[in-house]
C-alpha positions as CSV (number, residue, x, y, z in Angstrom):
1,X,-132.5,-140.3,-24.5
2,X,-132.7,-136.9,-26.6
3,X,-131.5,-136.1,-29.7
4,X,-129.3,-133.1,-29.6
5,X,-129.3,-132.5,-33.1
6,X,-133.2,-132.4,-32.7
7,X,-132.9,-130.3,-30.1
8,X,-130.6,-127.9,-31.5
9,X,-132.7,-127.5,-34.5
10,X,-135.9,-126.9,-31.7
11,X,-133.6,-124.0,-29.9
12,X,-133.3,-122.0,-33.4
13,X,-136.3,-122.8,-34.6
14,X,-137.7,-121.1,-31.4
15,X,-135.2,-118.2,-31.8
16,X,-136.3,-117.4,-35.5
17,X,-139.5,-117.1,-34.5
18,X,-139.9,-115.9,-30.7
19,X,-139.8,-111.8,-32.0
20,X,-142.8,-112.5,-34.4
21,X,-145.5,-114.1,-31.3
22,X,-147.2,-112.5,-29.1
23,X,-148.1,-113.6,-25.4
24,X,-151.2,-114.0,-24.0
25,X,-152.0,-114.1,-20.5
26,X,-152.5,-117.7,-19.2
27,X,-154.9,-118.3,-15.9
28,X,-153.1,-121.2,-14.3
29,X,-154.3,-123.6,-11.8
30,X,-152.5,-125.9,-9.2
31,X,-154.8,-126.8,-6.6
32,X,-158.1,-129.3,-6.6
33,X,-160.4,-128.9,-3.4
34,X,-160.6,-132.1,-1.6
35,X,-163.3,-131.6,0.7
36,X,-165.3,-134.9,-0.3
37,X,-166.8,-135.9,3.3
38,X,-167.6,-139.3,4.0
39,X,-166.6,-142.2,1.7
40,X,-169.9,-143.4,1.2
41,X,-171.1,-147.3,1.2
42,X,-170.0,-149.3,-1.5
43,X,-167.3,-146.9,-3.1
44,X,-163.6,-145.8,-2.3
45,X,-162.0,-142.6,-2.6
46,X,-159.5,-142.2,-5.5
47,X,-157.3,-139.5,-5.3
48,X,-154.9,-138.5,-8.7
49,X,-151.6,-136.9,-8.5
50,X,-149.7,-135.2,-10.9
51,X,-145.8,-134.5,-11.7
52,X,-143.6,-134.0,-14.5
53,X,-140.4,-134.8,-16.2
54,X,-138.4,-131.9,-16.8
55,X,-137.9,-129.4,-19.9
56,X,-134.2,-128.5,-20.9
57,X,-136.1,-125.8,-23.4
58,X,-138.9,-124.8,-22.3
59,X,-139.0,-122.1,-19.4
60,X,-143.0,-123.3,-18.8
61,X,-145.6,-126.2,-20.5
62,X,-149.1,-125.3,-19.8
63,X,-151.8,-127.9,-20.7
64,X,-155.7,-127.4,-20.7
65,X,-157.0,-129.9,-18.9
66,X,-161.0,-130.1,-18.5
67,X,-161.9,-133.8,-17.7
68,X,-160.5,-136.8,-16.0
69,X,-162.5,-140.8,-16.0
70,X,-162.3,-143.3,-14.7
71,X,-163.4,-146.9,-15.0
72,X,-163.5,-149.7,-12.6
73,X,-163.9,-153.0,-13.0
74,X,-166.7,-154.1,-9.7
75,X,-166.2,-157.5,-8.2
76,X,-168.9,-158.9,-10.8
77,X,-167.2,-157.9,-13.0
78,X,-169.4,-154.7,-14.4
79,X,-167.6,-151.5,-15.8
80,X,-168.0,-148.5,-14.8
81,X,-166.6,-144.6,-16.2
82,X,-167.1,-142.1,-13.4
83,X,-165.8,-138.2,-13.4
84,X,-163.8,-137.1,-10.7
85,X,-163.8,-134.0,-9.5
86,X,-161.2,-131.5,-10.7
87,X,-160.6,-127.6,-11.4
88,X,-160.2,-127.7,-14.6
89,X,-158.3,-125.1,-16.5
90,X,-154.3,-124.4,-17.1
91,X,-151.7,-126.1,-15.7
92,X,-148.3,-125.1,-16.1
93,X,-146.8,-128.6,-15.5
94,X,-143.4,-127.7,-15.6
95,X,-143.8,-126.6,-12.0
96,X,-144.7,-130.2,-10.3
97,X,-141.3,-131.7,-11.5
98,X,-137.6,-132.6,-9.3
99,X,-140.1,-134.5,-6.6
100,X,-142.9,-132.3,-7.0
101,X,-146.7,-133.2,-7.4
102,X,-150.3,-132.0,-7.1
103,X,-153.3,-133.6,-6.8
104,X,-155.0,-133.5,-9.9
105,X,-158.5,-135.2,-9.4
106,X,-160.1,-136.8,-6.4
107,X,-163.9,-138.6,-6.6
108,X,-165.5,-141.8,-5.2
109,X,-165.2,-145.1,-7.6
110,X,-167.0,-147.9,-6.9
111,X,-164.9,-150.8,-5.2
112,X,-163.1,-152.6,-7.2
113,X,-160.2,-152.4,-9.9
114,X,-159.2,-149.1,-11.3
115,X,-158.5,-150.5,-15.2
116,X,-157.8,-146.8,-17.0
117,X,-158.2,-143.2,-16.7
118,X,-159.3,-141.0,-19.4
119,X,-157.9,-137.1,-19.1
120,X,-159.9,-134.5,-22.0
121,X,-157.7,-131.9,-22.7
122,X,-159.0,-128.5,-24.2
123,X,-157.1,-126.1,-26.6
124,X,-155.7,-124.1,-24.6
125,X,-152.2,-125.7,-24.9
126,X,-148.6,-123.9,-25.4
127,X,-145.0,-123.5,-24.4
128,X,-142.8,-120.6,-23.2
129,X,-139.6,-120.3,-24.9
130,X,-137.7,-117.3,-23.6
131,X,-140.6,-115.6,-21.7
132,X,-142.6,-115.5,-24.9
133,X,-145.4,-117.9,-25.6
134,X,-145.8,-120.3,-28.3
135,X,-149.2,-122.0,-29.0
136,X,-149.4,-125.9,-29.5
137,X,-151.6,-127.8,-31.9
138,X,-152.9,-130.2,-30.1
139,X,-153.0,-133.8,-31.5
140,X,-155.0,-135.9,-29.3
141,X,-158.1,-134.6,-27.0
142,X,-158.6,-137.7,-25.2
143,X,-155.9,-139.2,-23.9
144,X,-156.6,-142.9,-22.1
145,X,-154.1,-144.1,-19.2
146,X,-154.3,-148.3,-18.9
147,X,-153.6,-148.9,-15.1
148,X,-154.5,-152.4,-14.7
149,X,-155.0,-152.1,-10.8
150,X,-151.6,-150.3,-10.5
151,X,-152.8,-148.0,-7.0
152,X,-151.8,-147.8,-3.4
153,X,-154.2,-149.0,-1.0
154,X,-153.8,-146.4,1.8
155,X,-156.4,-148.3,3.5
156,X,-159.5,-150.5,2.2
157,X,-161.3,-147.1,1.1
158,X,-158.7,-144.7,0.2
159,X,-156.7,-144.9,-3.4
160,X,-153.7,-143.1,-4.6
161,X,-152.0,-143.0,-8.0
162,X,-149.4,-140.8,-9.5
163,X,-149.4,-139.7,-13.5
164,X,-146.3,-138.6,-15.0
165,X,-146.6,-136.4,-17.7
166,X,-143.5,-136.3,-20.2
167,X,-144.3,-132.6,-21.3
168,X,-141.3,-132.3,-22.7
169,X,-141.2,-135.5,-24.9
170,X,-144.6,-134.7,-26.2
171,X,-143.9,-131.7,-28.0
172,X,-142.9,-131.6,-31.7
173,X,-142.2,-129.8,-34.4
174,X,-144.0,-130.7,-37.7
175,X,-145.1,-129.2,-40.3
176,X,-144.0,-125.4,-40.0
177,X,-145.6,-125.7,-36.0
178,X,-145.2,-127.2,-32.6
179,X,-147.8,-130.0,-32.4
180,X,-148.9,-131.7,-28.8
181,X,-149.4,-135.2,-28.5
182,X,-149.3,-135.9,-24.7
183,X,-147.8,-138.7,-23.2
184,X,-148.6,-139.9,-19.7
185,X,-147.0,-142.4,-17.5
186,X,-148.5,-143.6,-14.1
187,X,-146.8,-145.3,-10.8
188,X,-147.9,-146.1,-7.9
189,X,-145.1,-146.1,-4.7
190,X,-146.2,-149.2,-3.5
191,X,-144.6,-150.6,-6.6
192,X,-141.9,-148.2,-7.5
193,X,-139.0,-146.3,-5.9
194,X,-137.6,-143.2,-5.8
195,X,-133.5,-141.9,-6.0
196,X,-132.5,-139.0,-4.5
197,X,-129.2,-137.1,-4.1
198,X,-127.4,-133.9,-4.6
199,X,-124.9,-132.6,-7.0
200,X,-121.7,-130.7,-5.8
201,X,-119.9,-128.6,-6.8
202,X,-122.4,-125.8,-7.7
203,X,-120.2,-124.5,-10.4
204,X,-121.2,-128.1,-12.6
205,X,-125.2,-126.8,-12.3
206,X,-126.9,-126.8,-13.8
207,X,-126.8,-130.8,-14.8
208,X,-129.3,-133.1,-16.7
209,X,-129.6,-136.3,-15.0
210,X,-130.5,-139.3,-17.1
211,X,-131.6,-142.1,-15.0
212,X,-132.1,-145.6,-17.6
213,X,-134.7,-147.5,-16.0
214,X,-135.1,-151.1,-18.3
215,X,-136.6,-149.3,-21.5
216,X,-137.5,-146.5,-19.5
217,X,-136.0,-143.4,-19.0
218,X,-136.7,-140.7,-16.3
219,X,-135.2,-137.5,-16.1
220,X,-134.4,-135.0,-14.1
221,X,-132.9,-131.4,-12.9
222,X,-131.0,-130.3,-9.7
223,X,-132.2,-127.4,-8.6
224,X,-130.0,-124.4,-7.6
225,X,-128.3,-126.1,-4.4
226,X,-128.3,-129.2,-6.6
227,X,-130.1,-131.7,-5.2
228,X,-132.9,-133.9,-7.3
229,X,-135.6,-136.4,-6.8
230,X,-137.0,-139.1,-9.3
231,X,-140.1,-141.1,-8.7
232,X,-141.6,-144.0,-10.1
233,X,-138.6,-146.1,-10.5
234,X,-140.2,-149.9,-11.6
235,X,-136.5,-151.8,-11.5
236,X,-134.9,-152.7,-8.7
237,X,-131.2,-152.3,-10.6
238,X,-130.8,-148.9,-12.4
239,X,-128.3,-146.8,-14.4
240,X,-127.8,-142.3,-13.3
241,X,-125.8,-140.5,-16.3
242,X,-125.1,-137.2,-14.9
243,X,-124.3,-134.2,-17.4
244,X,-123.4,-131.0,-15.9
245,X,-121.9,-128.0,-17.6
246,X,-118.8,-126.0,-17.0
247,X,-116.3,-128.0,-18.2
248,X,-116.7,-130.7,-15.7
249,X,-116.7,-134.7,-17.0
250,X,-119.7,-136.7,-17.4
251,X,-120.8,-139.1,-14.7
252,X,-122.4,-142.6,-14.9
253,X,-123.2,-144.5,-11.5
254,X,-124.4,-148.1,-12.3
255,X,-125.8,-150.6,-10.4
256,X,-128.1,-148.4,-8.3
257,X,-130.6,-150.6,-6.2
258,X,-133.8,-149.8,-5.7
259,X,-135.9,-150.7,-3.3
260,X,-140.2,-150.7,-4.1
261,X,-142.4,-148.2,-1.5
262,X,-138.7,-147.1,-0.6
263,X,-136.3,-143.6,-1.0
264,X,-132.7,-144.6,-2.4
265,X,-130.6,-141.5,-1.0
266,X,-127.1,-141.1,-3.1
267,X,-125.7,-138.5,-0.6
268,X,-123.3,-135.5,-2.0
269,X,-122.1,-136.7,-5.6
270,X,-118.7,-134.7,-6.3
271,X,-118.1,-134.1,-10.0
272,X,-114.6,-133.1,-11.3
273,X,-113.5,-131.2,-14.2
């Protein structure tokens, strides 16, 4: 869970210094083509989504991204990296979060176990604070994903996988500037779940929901009629903390089961003041 203090001290930090940057235009993308035709002899199709946890600062996160591997492990036992096919350029990830993806990459791998993926990120990497944007210094180029087989089999050919990228928890300050050091998450919904409910009254919104998964934690953020999504929920018992604003109480539901390749739907939750 956050810091608030550390947060705090982000929020004026930003405000110090928002009147003395200016913005730059950003070209942003949030499609891939996935016009691959057949899947040919020998190979399967892997297709790689993308969604996010969500920002209580930051208005938009953009991150460069300009390559994404992949390695296989054959059935005789041989590795392979191939590059998938992806537009590469800005993504403003903030925008595929609350039960929201895109597909990132797509490509043909040969058969086999999908051991890691490998994402290059370029330097084009900032933050919006306030409709002003703030560049990032970005830590790590090359960021490598282990997956250890963790996909859904659509059929024999066709692969999925989801990666969640923690924009928000992989932004810093340090040293006089805000410093990137990406983390990324994967799941697959064959072997997670997902929670979803709604948030009344609309006079509590907005809310941060905290949802304690093991040693995980996921977050997420109604939208305006309140209702949420979260995704890639590993545990089958699991733990929402609910803060909204407005002077209405905090809320902890506990015991929430979760079922794998399934949707958990909470119904109407009625906070009080």
């Amino acid at each position: 869970m956050k810091n608030n203090r550390s947060l705090l001290f982000l929020a004026l930090f930003f405000l110090t210094i928002v009147t003395s940057i200016i913005s730059c235009k950003k070209n942003v993308s949030t499609e891939t083509s996935t016009a691959l035709g057949p899947v040919p002899a020998g190979k399967s199709e892997l297709k790689i989504m993308m969604t996010d946890d969500p920002s209580v600062i930051f208005d938009s996160i953009f991150i460069d991204i300009q390559q994404v591997e992949v390695k296989v492990e054959d059935s005789t036992g041989a590795q392979h990296w191939d590059t998938l096919a992806i537009r590469a350029g800005v993504y403003n990830i903030l925008r595929f979060r609350n039960g929201l993806d895109t597909l990132l990459a797509t490509g043909y791998v040969p058969n086999g176990e999908v051991e890691k993926i490998r994402i290059t990120l370029g330097n084009r990497n900032s933050v919006v604070f306030n409709g002003v944007a703030i560049p990032l210094v970005n830590i790590d180029k090359v960021i490598t994903i282990d997956v250890h087989g963790d996909v859904d089999h659509l059929d024999p050919r066709h692969l999925r996988i989801w990666l969640d990228f923690d924009g928000h928890g992989s932004i810093r300050f340090h040293n006089g500037r805000l410093e990137l050091k990406l983390k990324i998450g994967h799941f697959c919904r064959s072997k997670s779940g997902e929670l979803e409910g709604e948030i009344k009254p609309s006079a509590a919104l907005p809310a941060t929901l905290t949802l304690v998964d093991g040693t995980d934690t996921l977050r997420a953020i109604p939208d305006r009629e309140g209702e949420f999504k979260i995704r890639g929920i590993k545990n089958s018992t699991v733990k929402l903390i609910i803060s909204p604003s407005n002077g209405y109480k905090d809320s902890v539901i506990n015991n929430i089961q979760i079922r794998r390749g399934d949707d958990t739907d909470l119904g109407k939750i009625v906070l009080h003041r």
